[in-house]
N, CA, C and O atoms as a printed pandas DataFrame, in Angstrom:
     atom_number atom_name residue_name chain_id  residue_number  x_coord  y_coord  z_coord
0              1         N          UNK        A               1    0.822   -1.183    0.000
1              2        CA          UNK        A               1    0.000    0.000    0.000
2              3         C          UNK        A               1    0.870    1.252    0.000
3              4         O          UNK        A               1    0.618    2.263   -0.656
4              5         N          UNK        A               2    2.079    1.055    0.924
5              6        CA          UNK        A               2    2.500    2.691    0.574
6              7         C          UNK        A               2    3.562    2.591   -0.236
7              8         O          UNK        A               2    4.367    3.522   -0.244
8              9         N          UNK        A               3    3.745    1.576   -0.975
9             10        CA          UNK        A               3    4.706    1.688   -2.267
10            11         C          UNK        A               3    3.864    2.342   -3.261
11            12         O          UNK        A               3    4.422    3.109   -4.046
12            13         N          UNK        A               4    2.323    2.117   -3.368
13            14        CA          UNK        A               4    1.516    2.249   -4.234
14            15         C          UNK        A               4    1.381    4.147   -3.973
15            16         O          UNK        A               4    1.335    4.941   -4.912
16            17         N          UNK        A               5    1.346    4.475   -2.758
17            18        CA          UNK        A               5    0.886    5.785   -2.702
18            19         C          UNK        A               5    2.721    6.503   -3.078
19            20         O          UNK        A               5    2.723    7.565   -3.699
20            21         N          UNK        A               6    3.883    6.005   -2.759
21            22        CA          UNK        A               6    4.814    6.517   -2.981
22            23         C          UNK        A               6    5.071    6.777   -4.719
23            24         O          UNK        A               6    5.586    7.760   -5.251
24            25         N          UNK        A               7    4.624    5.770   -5.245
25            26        CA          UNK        A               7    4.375    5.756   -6.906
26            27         C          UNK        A               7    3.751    6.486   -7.596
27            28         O          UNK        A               7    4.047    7.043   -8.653
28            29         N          UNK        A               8    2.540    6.501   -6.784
29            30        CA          UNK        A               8    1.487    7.697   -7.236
30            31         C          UNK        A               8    2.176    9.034   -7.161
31            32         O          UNK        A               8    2.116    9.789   -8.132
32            33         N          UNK        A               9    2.870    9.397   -5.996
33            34        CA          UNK        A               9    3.244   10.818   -5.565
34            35         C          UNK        A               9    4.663   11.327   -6.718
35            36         O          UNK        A               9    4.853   12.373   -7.339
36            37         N          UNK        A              10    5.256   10.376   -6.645
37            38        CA          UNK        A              10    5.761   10.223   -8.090
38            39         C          UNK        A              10    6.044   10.620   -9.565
39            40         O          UNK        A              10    6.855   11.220  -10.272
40            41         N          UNK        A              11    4.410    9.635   -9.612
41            42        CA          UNK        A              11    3.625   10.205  -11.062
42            43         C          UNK        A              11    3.677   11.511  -10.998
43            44         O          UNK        A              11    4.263   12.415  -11.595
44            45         N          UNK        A              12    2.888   11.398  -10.092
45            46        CA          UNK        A              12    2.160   13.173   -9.699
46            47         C          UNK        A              12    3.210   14.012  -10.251
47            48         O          UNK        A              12    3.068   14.417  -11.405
48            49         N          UNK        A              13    4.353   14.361   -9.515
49            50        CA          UNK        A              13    5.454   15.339   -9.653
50            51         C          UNK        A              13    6.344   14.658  -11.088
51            52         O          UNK        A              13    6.021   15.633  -11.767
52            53         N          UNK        A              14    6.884   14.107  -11.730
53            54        CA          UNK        A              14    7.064   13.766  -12.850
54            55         C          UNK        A              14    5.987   14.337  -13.900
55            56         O          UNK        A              14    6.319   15.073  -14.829
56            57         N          UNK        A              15    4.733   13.947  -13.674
57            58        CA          UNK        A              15    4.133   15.052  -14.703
58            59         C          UNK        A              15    3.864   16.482  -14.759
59            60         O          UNK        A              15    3.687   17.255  -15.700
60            61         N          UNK        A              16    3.878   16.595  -13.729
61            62        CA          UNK        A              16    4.183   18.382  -13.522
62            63         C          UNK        A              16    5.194   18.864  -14.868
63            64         O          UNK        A              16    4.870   19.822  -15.569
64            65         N          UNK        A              17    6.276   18.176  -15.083
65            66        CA          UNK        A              17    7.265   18.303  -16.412
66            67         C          UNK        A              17    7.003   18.176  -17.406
67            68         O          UNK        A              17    7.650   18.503  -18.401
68            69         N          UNK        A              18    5.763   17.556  -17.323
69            70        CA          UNK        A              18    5.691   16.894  -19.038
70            71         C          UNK        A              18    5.014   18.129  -19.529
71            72         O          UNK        A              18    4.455   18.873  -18.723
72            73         N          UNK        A              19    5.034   18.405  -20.890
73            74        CA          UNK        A              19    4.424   19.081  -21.465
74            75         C          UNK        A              19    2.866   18.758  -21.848
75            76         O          UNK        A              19    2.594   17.569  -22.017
76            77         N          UNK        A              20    1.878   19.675  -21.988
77            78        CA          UNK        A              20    0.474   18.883  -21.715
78            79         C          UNK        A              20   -0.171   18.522  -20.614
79            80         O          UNK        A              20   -1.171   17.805  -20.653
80            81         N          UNK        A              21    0.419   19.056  -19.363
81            82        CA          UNK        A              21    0.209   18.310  -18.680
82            83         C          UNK        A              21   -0.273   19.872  -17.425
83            84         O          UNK        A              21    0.545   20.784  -17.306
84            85         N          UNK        A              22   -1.738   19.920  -16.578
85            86        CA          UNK        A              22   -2.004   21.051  -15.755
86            87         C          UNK        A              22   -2.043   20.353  -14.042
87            88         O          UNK        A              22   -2.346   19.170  -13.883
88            89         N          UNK        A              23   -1.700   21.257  -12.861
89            90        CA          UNK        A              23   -2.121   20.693  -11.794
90            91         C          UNK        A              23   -2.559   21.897  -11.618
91            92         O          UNK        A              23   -2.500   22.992  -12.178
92            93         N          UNK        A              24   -3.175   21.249  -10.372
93            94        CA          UNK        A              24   -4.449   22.074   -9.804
94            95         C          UNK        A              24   -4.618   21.526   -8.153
95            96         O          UNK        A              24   -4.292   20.374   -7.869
96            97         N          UNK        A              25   -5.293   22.710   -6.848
97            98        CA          UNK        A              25   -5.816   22.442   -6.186
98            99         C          UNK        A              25   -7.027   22.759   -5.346
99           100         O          UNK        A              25   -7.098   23.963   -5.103
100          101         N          UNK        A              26   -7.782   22.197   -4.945
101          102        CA          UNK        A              26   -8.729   22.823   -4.662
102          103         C          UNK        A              26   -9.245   22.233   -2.941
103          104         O          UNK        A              26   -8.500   21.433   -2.375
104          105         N          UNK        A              27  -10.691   22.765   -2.157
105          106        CA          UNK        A              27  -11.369   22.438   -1.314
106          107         C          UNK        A              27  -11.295   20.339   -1.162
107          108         O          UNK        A              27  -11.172   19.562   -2.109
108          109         N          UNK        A              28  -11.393   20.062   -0.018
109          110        CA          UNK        A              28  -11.844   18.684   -0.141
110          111         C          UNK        A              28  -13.018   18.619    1.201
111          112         O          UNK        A              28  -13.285   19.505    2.013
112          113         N          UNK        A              29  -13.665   17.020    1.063
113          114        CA          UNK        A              29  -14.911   17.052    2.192
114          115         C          UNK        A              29  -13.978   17.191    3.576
115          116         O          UNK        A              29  -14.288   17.894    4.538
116          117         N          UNK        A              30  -12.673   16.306    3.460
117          118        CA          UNK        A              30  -12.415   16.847    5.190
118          119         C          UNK        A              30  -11.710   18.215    5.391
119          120         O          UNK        A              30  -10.646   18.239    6.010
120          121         N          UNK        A              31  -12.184   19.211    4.958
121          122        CA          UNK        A              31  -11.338   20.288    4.974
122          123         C          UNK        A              31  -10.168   20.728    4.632
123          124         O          UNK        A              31   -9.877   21.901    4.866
124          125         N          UNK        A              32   -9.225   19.821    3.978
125          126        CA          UNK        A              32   -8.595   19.905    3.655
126          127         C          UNK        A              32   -7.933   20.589    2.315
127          128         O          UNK        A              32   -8.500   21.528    1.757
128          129         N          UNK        A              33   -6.949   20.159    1.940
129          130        CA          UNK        A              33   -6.847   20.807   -0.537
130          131         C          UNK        A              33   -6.576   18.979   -0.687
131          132         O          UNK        A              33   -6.349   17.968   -0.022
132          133         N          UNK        A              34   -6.761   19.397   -1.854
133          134        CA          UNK        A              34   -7.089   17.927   -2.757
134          135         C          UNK        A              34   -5.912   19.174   -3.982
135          136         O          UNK        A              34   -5.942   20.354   -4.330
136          137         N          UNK        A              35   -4.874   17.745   -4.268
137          138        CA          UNK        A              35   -4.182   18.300   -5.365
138          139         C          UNK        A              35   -4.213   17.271   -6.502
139          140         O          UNK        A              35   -3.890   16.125   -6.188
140          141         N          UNK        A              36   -4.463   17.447   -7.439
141          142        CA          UNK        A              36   -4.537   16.966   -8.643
142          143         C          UNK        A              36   -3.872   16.860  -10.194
143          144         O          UNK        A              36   -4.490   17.794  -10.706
144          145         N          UNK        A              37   -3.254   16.478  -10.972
145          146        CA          UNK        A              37   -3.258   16.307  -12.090
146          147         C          UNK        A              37   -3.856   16.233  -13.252
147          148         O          UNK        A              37   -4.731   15.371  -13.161
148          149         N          UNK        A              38   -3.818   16.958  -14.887
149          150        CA          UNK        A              38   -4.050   16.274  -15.587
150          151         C          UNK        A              38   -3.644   16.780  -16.797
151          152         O          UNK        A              38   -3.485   17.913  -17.251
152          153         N          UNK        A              39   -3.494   15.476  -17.271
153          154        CA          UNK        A              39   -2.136   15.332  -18.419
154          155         C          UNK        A              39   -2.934   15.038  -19.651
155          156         O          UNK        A              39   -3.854   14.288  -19.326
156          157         N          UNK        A              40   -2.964   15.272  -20.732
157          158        CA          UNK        A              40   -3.304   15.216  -22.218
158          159         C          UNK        A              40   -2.413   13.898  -22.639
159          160         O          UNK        A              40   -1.201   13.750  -22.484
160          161         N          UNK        A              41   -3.346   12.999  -23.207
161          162        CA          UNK        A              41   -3.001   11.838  -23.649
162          163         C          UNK        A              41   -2.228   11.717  -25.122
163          164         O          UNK        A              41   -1.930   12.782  -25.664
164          165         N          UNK        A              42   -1.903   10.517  -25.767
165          166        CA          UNK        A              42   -1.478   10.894  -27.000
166          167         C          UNK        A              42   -2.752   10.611  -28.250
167          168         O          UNK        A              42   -2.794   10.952  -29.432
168          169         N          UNK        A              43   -3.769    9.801  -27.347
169          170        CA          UNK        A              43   -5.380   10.036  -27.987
170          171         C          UNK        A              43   -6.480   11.048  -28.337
171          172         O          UNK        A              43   -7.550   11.101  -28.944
172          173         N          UNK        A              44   -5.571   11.892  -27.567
173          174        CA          UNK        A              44   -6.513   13.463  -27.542
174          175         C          UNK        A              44   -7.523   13.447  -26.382
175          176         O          UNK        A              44   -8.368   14.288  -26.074
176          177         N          UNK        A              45   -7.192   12.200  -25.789
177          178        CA          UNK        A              45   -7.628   12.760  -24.248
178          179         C          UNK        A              45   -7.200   12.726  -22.747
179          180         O          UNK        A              45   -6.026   13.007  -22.507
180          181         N          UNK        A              46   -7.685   12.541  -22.144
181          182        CA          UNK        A              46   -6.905   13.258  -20.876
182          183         C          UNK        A              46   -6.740   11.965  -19.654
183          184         O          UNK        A              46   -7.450   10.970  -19.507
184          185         N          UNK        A              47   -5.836   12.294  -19.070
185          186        CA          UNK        A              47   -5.270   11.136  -17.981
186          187         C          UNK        A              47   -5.463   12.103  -16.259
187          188         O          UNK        A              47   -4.788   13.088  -15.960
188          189         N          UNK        A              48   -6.415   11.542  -15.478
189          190        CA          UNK        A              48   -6.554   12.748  -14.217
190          191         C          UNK        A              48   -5.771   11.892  -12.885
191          192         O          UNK        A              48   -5.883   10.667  -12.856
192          193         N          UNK        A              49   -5.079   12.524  -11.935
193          194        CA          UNK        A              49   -4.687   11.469  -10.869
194          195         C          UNK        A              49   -4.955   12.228   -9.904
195          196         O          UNK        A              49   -4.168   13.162  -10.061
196          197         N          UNK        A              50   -5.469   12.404   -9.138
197          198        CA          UNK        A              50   -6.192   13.277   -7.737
198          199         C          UNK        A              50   -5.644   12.575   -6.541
199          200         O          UNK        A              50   -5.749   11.348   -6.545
200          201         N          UNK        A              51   -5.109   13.116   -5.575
201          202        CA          UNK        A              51   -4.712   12.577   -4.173
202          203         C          UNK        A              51   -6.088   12.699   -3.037
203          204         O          UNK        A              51   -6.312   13.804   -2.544
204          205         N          UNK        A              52   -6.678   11.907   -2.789
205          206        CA          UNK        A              52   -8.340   11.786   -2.066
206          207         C          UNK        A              52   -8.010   11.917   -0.627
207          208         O          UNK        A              52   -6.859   11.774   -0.213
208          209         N          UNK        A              53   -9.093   12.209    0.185
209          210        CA          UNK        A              53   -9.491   13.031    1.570
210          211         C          UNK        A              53   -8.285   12.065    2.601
211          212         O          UNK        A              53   -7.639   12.526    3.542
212          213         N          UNK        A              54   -8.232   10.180    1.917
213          214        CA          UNK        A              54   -7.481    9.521    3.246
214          215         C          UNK        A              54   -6.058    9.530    2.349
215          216         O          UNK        A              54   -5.552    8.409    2.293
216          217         N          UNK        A              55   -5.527   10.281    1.839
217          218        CA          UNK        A              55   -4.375    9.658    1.238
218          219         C          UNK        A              55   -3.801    8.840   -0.117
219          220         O          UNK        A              55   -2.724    8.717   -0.701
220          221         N          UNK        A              56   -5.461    8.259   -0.283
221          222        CA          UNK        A              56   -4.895    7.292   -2.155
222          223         C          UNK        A              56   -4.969    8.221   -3.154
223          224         O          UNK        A              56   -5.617    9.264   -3.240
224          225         N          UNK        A              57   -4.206    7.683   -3.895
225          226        CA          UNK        A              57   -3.933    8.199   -5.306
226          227         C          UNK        A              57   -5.353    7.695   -6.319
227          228         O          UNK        A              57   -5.587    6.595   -6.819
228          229         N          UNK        A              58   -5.817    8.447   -6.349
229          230        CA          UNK        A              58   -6.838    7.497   -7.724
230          231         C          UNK        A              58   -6.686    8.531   -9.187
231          232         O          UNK        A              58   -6.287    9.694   -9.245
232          233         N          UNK        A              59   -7.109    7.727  -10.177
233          234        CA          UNK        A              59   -6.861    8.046  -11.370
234          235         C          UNK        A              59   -8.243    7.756  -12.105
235          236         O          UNK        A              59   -9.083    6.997  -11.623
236          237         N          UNK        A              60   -8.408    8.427  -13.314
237          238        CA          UNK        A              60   -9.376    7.978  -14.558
238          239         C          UNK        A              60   -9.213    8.383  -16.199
239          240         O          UNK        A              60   -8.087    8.881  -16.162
240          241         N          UNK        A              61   -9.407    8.426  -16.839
241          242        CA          UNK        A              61   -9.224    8.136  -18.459
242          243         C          UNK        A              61  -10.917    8.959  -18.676
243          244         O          UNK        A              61  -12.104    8.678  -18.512
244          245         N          UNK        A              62  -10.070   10.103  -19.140
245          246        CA          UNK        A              62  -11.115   10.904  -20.454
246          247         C          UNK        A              62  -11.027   10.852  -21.428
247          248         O          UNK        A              62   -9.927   11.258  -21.803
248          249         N          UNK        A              63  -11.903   10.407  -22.485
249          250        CA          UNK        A              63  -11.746   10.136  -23.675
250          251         C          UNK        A              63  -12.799   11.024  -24.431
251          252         O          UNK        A              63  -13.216   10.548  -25.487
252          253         N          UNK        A              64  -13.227   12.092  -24.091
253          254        CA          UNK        A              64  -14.336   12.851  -24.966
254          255         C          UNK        A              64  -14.039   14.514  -24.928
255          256         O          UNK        A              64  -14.833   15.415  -25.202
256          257         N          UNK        A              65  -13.051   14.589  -24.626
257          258        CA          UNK        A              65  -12.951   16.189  -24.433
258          259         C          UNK        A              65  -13.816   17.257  -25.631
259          260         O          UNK        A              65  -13.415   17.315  -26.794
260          261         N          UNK        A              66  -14.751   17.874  -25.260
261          262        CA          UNK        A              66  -15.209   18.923  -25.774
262          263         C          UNK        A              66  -15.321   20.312  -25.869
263          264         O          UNK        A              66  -15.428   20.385  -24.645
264          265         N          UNK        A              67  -15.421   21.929  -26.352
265          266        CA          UNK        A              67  -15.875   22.919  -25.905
266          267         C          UNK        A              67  -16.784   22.863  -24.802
267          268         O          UNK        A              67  -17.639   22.050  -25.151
268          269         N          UNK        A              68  -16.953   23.123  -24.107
269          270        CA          UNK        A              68  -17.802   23.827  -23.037
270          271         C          UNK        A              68  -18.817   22.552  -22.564
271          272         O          UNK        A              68  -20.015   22.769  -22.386
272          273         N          UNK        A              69  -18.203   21.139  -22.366
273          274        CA          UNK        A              69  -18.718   20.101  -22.364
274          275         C          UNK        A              69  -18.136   19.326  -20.367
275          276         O          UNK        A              69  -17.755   19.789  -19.291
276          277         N          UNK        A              70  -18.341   18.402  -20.787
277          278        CA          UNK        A              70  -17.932   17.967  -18.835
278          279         C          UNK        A              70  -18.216   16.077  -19.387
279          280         O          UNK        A              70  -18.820   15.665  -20.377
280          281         N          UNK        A              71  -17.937   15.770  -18.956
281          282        CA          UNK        A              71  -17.146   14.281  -19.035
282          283         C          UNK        A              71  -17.401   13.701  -17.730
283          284         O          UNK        A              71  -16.910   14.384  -16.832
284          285         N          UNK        A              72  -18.037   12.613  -17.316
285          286        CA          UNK        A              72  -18.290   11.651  -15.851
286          287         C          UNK        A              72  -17.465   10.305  -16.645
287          288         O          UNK        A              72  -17.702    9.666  -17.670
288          289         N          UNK        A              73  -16.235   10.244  -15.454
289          290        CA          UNK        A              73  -15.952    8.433  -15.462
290          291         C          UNK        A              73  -15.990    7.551  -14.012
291          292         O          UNK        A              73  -16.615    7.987  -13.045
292          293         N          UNK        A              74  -15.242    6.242  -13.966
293          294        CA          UNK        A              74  -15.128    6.244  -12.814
294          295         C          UNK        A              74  -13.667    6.521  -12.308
295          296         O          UNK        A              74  -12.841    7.045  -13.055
296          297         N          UNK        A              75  -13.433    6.232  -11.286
297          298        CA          UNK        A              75  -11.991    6.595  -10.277
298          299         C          UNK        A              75  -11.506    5.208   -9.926
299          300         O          UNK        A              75  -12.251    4.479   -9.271
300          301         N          UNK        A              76  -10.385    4.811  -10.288
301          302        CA          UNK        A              76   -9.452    3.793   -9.628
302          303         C          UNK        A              76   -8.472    3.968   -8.434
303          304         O          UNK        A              76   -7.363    4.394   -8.756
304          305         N          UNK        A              77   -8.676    3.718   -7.122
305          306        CA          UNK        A              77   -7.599    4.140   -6.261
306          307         C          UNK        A              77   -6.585    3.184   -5.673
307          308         O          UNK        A              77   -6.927    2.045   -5.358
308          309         N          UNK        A              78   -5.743    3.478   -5.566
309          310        CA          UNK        A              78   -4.831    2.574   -4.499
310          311         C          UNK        A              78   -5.121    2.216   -3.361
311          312         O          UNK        A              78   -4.152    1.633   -2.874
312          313         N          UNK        A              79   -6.298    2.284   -2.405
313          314        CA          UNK        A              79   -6.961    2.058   -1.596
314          315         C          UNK        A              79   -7.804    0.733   -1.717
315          316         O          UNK        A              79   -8.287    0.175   -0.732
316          317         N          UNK        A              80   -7.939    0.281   -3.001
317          318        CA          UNK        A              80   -8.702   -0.683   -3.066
318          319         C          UNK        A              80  -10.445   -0.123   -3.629
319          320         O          UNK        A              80  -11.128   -0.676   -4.490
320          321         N          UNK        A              81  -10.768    0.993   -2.896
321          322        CA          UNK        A              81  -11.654    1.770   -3.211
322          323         C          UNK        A              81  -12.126    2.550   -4.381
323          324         O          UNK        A              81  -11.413    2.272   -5.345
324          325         N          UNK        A              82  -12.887    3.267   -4.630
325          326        CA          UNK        A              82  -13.408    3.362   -6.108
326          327         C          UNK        A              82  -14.599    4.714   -6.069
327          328         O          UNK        A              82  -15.346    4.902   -5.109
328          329         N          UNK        A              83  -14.584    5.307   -6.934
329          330        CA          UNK        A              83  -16.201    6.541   -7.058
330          331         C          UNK        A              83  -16.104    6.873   -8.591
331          332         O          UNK        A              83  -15.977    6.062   -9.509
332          333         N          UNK        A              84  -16.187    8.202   -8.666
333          334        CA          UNK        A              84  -16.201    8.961   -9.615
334          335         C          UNK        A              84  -15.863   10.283   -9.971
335          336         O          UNK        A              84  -15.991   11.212   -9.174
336          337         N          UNK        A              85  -15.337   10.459  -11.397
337          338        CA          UNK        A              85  -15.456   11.887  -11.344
338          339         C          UNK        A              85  -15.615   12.447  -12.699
339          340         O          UNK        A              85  -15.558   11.855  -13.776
340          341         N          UNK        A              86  -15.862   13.918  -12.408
341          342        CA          UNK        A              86  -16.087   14.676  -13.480
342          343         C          UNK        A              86  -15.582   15.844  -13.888
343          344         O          UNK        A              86  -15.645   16.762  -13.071
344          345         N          UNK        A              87  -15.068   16.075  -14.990
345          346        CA          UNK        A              87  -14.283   17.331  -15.857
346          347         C          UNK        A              87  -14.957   18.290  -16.855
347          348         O          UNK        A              87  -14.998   18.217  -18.083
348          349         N          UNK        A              88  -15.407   19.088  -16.127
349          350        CA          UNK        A              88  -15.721   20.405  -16.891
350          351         C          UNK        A              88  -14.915   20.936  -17.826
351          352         O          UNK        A              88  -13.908   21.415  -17.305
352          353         N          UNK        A              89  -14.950   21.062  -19.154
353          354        CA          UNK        A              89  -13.870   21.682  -20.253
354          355         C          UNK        A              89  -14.432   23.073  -20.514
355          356         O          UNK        A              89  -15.602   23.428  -20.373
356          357         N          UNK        A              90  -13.256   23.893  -20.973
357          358        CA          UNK        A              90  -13.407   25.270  -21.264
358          359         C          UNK        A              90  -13.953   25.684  -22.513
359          360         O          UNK        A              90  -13.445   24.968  -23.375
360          361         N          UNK        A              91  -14.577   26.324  -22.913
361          362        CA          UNK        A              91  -14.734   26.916  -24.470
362          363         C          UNK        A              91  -14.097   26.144  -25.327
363          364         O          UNK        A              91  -14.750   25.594  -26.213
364          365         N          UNK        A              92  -12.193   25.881  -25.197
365          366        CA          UNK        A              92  -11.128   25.534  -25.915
366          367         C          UNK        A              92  -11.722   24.177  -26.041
367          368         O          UNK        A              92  -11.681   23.857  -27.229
368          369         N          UNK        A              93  -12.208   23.333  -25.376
369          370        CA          UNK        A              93  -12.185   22.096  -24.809
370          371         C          UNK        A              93  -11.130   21.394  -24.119
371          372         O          UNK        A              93  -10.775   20.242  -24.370
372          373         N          UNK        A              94  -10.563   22.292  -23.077
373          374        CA          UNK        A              94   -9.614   22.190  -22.136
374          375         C          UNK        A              94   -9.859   21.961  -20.755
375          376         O          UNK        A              94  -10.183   22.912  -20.045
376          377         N          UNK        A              95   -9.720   20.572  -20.187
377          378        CA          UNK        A              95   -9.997   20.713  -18.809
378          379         C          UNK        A              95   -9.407   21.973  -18.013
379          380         O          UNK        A              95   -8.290   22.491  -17.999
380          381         N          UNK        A              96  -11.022   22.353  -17.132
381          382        CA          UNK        A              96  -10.820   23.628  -16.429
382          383         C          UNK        A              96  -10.963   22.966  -15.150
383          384         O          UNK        A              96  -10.237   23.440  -14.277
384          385         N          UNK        A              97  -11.988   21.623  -14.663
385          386        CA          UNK        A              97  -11.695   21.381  -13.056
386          387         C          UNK        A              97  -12.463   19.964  -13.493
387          388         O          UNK        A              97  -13.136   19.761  -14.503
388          389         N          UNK        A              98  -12.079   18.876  -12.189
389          390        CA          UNK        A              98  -12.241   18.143  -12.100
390          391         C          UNK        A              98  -13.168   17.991  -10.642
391          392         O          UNK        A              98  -12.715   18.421   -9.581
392          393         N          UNK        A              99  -14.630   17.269  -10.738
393          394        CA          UNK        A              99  -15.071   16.686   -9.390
394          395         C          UNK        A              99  -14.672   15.752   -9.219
395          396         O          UNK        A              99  -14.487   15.158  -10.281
396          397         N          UNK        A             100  -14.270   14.957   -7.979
397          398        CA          UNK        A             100  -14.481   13.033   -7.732
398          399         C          UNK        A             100  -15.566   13.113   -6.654
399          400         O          UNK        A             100  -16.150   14.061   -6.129
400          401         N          UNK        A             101  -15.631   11.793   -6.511
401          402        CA          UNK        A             101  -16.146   11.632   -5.016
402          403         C          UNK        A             101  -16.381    9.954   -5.256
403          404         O          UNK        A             101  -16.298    9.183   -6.213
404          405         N          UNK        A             102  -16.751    9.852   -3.691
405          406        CA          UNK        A             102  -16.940    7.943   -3.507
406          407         C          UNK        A             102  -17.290    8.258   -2.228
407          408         O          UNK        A             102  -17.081    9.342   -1.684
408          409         N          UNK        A             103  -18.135    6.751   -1.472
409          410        CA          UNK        A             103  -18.242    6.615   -0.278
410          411         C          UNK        A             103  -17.009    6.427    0.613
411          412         O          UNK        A             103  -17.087    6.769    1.793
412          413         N          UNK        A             104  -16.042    5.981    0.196
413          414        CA          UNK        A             104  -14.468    5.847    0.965
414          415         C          UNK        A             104  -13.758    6.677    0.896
415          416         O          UNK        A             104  -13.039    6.979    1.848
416          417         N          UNK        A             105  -13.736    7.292   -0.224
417          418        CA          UNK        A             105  -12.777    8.375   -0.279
418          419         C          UNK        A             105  -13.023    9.525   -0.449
419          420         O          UNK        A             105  -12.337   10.226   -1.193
420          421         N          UNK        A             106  -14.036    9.957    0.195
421          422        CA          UNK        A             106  -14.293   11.741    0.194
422          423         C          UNK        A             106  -15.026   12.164   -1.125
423          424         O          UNK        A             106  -15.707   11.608   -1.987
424          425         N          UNK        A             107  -14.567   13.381   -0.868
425          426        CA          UNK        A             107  -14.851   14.328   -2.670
426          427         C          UNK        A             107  -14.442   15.704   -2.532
427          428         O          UNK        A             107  -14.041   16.263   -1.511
428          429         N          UNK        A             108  -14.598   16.192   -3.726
429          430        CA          UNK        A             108  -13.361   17.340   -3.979
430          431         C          UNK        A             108  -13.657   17.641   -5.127
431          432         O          UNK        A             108  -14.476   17.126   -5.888
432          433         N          UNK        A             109  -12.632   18.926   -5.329
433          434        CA          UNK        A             109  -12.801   19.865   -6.796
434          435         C          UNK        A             109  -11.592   20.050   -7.210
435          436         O          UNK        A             109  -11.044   20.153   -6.112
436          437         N          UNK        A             110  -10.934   20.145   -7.812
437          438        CA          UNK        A             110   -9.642   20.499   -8.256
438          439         C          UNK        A             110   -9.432   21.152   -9.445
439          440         O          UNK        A             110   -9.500   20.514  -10.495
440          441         N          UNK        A             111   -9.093   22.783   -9.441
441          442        CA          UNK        A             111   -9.063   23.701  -10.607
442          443         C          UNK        A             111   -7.648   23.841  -11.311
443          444         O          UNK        A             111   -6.500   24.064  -10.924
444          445         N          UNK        A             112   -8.383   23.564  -12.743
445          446        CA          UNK        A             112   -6.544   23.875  -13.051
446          447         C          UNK        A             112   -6.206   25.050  -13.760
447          448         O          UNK        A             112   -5.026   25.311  -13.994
């Protein structure tokens, strides 16, 4: 388990470099910031990895990016645990923020 969250944290900061690639942070349910990722695929869509309310890393796969459109998938975490989330795109069709949420792992907003 915390090889998995050390990997994630990782990712996280490794893509900060890549080109294509926005972070963001925002509010979470335990009061806390929720910091997030998300990286432009080589499909033309988007890869999100969000750090959740207890600590896991979860991730999801956008594949529809639009103008002024928003996208629901689900969330994979290192926790074992699981929800959802959703990406609001800009005019451009550029992710502008991401929701998640789940019964285990909180929920949150993350602006990029």
């Amino acid at each position: 388990m915390k090889s998995n969250l050390i990997a994630g944290s990782v990712i996280l900061l490794l893509a900060g470099c890549v080109e294509g690639t926005m972070t963001g942070t925002g509010a979470n349910s335990s009061g806390g910031t929720s910091s997030g990722t998300m990286r432009e695929r080589s499909d033309g869509g988007y890869a999100l990895g969000v750090t959740v309310d207890d600590g896991a890393f979860c991730s999801a796969i956008f594949r529809n990016p639009r103008p002024g459109g928003s996208e629901l998938r689900p969330l994979s975490c290192t926790n074992g645990e699981g929800g959802n989330a959703t990406v609001l795109y800009d005019d451009d069709g550029e992710p502008r923020s991401a929701t998640y949420g789940g019964l285990e792992i909180g929920s949150g907003t993350v602006q990029f």
